[in-house]
N, C-alpha and C positions, 0 to 999 in steps of 0.2 A: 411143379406140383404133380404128385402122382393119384391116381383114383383108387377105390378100394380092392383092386390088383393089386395095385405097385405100379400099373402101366402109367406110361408118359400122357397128360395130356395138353394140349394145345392150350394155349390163353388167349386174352384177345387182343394181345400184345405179339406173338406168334407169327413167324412170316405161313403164306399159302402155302406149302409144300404137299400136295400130295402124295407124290412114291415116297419124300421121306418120312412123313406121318406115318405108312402103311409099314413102310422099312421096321420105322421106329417099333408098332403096334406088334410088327413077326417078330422081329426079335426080344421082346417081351414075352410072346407068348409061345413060345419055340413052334411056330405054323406057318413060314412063308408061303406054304403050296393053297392056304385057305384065300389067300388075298394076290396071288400072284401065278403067274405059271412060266415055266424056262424059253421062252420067246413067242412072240405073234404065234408062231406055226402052231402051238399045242393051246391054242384057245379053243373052248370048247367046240364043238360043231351040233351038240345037242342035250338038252336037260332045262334044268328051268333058272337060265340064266339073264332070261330079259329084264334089262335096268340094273345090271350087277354091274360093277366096274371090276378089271383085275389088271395087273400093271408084266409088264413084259419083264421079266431081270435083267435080261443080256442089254437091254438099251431104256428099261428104265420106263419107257411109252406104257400110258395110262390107255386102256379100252373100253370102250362100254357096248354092252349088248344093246342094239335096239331093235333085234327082229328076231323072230325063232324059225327057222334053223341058224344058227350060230351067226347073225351079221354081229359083226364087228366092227365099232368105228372108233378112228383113235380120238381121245379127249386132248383138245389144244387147248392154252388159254386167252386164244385170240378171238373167240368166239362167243360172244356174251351180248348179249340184248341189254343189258342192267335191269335194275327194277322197273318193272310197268306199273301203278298203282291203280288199281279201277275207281272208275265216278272222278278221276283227276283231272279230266277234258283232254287236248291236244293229242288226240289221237286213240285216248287209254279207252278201251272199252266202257262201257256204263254197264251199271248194275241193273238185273233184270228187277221188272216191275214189283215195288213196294219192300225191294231187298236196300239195303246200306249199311255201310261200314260200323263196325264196335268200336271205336276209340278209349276203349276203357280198361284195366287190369293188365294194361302191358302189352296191348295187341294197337294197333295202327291202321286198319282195315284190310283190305284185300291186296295182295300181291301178287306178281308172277316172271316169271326171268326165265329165257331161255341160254341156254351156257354151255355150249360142248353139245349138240347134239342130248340134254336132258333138260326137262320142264320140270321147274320147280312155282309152286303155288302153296302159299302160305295167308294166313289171317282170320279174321273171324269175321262173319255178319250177321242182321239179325234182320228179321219180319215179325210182321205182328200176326199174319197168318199165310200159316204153309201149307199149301196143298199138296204136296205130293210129288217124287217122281214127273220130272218134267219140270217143274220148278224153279227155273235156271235163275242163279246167284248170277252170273255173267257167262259171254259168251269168248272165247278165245280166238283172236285175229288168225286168217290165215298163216300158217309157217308154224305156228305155235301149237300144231294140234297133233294129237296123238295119231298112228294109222288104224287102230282099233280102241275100242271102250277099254277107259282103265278105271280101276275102284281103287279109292286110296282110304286111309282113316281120317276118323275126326271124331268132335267129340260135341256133342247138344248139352242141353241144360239137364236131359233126363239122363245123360252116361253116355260110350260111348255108341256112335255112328260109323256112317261112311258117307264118302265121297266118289261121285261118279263123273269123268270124264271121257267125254263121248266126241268118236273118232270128229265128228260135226262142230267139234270146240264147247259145245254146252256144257258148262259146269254146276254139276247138283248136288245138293247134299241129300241122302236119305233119312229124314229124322224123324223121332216118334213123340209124336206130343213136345214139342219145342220151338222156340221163336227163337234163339242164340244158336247159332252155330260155330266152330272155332275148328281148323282143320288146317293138315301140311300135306302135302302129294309130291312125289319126286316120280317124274313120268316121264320113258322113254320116246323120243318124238322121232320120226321118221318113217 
């Protein structure tokens, strides 16, 4: 099935392939050089590349920026945490005071996976009263934390938000007049 491109997209039937995805996606859209570069050696070494993955041609290797000036580290897929679910006991973190899961409209509460050297956190929660900045939905175990503050999106009951995760593992949403929160972060960790 193709998208309102023409481009190929994946199903959920679809083996993992990342470089061929990407392959797929350049040769769709005649742009190898947006999603790729002609080996390791011409990866950037500066611009605003942090959390960008680009794939090497000549060998194919997947990289992802996690530092700026240009660190580069290569994406394995032997490297996966799986799903962490918070409030799930044995070890998952717990949610900060008077926060808990949404289980409702398709969402399944909080989640978070480290994979390749990037942190992914996905889910929604709710309170009945948020105070502000500082606020922590949950905190993120050692290993899992970013080396500086990152802001990712989301979205409250009054539109959208953001999300702040802080070099310290605390994860906060900033919202305005809301008790729902519902948010995804894809965050470079190292």
């Amino acid at each position: 099935m193709a998208d309102a491109t023409g481009a190929p997209v994946p199903t959920g039937t679809s083996p993992f392939d990342v470089p061929g995805d990407l392959k797929d996606l350049a040769d769709h859209f005649g742009d190898e050089e947006f999603y790729s570069v002609a080996s390791a050696s011409n990866l950037p070494a500066s611009g605003n590349w942090r959390g960008r993955v680009l794939m090497a041609r000549d060998t194919g290797v997947l990289y992802v920026c996690t530092a700026l000036p240009g660190t580069w580290k290569t994406v394995t897929s032997t490297d996966d945490s799986g799903w962490i679910v918070v409030g799930s006991g044995g070890g998952a973190p717990a949610f900060g005071t008077g926060w808990s899961a949404v289980s409702a409209s398709g969402w399944s509460g909080v989640r978070f996976r480290l994979k390749n050297g990037v942190l992914f956190i996905s889910g929604a929660a709710t309170k009945s009263s948020y105070s502000g900045l500082g606020d922590a939905i949950f905190t993120l175990p050692s290993g899992f934390r970013p080396s500086t503050r990152f802001i990712g999106v989301g979205y409250g009951s009054t539109g959208a938000q953001y999300v702040v995760v802080e070099a310290t593992g605390v994860v906060t949403p900033v919202l305005a007049g809301t008790s729902q929160f519902n948010f995804s972060a894809t965050v470079p960790v190292g």
